[in-house]
C-alpha positions as CSV (number, residue, x, y, z in Angstrom):
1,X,107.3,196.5,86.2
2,X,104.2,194.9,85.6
3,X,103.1,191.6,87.8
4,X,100.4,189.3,87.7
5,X,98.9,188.7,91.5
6,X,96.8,185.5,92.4
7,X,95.2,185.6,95.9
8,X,93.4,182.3,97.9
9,X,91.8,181.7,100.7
10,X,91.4,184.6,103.4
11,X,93.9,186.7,101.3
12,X,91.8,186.7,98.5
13,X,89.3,188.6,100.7
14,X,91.3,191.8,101.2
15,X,94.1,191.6,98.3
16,X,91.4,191.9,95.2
17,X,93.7,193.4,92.9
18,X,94.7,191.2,89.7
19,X,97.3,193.3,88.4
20,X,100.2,195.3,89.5
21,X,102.5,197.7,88.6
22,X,105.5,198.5,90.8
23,X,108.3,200.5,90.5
24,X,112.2,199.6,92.5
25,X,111.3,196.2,93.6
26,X,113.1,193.7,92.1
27,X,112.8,190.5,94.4
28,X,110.4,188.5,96.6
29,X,111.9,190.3,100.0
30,X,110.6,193.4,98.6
31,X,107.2,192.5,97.1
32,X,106.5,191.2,100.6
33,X,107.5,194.5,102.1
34,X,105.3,196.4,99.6
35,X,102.0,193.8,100.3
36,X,102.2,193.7,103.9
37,X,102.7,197.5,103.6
38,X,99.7,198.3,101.5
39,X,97.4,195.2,102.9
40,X,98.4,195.8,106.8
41,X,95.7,192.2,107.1
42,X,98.6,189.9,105.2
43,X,101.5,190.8,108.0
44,X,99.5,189.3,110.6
45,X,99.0,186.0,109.3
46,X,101.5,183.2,107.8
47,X,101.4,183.1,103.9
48,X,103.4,181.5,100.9
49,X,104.7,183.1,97.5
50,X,105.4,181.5,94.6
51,X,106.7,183.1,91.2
52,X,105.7,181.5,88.2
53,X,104.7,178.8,89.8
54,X,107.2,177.8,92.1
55,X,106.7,178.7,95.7
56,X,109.4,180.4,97.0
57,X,111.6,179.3,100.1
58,X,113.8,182.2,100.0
59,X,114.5,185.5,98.6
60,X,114.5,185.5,94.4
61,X,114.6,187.8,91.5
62,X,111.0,188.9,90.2
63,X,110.6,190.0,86.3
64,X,108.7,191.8,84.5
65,X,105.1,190.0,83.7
66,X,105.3,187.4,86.6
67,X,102.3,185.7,88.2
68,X,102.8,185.6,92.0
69,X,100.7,183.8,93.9
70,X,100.1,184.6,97.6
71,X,98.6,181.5,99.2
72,X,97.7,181.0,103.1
73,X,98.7,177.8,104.9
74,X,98.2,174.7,103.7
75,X,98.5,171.1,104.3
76,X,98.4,168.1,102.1
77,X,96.4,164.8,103.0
């Protein structure tokens, strides 16, 4: 499977990558597992996903050719 990655903020300092291709990770649980795996920097700091989108509040299903965003903390005003 083939995703699309947006990064902002801090993250976009150490996740660079725009594409990604992963293989036996269907859902948002295990993308996180995989990040914070290969970017050791994103599981010491709080941080958003959203698919298509949407940010996510809880675990969901991830398709082929999704853009997920990984967003830091943020706060409206």
């Amino acid at each position: 499977m083939e995703i699309e990655l947006l990064s902002f903020g801090k993250i976009a300092e150490f996740i660079t990558i725009k594409k990604l291709s992963i293989d036996g990770i269907s859902d948002t649980d295990g993308l996180k597992k995989y990040l914070e795996d290969k970017f050791p920097q994103l599981s010491e700091i709080k941080y958003k996903l959203a698919v298509d989108k949407q940010i996510i509040q809880k675990n969901r299903i991830i398709t082929d050719q999704a853009t997920v965003a990984i967003m830091p903390p943020f706060s409206g005003g």
